[in-house]
VODO-167628 format. One record per residue: x, y, z of N, C-alpha, C in turn. Coordinates in steps of 0.2 Angstrom, whole numbers. Example, Ala and Ser with C-alpha at 12.3 -4.5 7.8 and 13.67 -1.06 7.14 Angstrom:
2
[[66 -28 39] [62 -22 39] [66 -16 39]],
[[64 -11 35] [68 -5 36] [64 0 39]],
END
This chain:
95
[[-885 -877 -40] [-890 -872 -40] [-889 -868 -47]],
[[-894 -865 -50] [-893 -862 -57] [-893 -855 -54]],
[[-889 -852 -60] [-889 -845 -60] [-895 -840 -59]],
[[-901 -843 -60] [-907 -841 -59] [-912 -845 -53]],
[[-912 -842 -46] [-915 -846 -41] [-922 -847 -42]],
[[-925 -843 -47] [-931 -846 -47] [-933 -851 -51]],
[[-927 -852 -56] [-929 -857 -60] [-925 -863 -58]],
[[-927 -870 -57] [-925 -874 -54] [-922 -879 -61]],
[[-915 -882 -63] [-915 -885 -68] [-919 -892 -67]],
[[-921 -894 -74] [-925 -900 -73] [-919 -909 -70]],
[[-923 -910 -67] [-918 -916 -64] [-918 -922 -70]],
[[-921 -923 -75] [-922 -929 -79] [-922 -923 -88]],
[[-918 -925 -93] [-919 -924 -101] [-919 -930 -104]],
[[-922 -929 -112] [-922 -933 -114] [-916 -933 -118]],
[[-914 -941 -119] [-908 -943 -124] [-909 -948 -128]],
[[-908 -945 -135] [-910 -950 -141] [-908 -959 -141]],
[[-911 -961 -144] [-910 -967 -144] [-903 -972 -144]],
[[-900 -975 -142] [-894 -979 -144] [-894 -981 -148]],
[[-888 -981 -152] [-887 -991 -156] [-887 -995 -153]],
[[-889 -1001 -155] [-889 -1007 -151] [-883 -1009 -147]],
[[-877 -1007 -153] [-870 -1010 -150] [-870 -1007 -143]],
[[-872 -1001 -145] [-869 -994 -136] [-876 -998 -135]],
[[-882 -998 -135] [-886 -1000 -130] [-886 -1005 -125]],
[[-881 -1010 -129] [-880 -1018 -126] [-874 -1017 -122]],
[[-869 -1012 -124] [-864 -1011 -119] [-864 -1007 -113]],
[[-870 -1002 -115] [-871 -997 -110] [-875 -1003 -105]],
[[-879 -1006 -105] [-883 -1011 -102] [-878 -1015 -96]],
[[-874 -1019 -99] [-869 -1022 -98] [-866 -1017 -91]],
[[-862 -1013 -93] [-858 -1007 -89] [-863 -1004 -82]],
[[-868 -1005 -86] [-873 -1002 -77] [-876 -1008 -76]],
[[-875 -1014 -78] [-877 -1021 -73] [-869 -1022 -69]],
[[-862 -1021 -72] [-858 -1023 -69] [-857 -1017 -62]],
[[-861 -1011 -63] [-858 -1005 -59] [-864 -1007 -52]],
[[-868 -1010 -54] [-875 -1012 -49] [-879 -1007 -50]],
[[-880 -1002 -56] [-882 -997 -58] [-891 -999 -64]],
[[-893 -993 -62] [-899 -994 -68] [-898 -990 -73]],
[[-898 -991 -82] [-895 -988 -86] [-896 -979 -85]],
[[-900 -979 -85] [-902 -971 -83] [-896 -967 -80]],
[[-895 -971 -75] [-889 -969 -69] [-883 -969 -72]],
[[-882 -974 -75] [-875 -973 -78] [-875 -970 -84]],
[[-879 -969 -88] [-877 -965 -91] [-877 -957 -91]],
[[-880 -955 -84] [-877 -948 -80] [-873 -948 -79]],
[[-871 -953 -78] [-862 -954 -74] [-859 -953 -80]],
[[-857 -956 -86] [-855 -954 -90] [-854 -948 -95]],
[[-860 -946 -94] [-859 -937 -96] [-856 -932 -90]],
[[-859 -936 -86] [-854 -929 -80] [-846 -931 -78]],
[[-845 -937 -80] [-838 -937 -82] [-835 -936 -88]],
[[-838 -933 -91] [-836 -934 -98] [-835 -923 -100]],
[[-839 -924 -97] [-840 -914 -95] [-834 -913 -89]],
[[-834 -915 -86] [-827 -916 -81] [-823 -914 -85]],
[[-821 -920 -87] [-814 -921 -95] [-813 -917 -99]],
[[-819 -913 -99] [-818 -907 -107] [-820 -899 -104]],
[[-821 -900 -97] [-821 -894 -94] [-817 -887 -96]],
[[-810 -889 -97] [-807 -884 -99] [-807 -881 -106]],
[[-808 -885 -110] [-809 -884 -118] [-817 -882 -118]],
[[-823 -883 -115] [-828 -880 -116] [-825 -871 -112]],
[[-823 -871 -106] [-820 -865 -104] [-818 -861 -110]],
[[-814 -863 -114] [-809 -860 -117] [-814 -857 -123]],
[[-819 -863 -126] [-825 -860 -130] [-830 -855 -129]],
[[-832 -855 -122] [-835 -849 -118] [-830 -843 -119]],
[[-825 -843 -116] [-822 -837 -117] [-820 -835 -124]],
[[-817 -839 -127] [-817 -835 -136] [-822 -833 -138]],
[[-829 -838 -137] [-837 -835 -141] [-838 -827 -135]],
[[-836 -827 -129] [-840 -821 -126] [-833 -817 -130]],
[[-830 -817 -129] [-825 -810 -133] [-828 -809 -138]],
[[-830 -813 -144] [-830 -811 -151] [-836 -809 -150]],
[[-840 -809 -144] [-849 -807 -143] [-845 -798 -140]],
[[-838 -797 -137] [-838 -792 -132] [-841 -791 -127]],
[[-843 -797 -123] [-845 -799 -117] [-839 -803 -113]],
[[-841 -803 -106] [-832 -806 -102] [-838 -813 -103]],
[[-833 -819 -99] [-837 -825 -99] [-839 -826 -94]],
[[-840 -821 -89] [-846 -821 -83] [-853 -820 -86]],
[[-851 -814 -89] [-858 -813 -93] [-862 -817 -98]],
[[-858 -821 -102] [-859 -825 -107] [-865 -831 -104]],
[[-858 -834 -99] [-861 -839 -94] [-868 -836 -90]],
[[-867 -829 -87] [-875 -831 -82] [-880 -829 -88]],
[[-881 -826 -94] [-884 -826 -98] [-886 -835 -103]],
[[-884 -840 -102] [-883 -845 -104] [-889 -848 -100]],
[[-884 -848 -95] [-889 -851 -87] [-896 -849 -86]],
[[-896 -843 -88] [-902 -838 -84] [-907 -837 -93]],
[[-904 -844 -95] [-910 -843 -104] [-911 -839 -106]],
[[-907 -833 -106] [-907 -824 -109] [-905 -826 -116]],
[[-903 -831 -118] [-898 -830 -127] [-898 -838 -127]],
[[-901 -837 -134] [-898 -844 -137] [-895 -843 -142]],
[[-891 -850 -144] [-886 -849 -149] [-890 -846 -155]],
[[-895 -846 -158] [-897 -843 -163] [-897 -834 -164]],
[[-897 -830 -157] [-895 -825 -156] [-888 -822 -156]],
[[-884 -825 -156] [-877 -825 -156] [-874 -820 -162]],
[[-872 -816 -164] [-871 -812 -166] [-864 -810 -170]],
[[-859 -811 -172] [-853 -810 -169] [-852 -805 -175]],
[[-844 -800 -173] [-845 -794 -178] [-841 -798 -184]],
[[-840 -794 -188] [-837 -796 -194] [-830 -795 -195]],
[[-825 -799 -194] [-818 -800 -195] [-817 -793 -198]],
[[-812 -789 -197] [-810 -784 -201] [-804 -785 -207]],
[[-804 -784 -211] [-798 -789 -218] [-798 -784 -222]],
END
């Protein structure tokens, strides 16, 4: 569920085109998985956000510091499309 219940995230994005190499092996990997490409390469990205979980974490929390926001806030702001990165602001190192 998103941060914002009346907006529902979209179940389908678009994603640019492969090279042939990755197209013929992505192809390959979700005929072996009994999968249709589409599917596996969901599977691929939400394992892959699994695996870096902690270091996107760590990047939420140092961009909301340097915003002087905590990372709850960064994040329902994020979720709830209040800010996009063109708004981001950050103060100027003091030297």
């Amino acid at each position: 569920m998103s941060a914002n219940d009346s907006d529902t995230m979209p179940k389908r994005f678009w994603v640019g085109p492969l090279g042939v190499h990755d197209d013929d092996w992505l192809t390959i990997w979700a005929w072996l998985n009994n999968r249709s490409k589409s599917a596996q390469a969901g599977s691929l990205i939400s394992s892959r956000i699994r695996a870096n979980q902690t270091q996107i974490e760590a990047m939420l929390s140092y961009t909301a510091d340097r915003m002087g926001l905590t990372p709850d806030e960064l994040r329902r702001q994020i979720l709830r499309k209040e800010i996009t990165p063109g708004d981001v602001e950050l103060p100027e190192d003091d030297e």
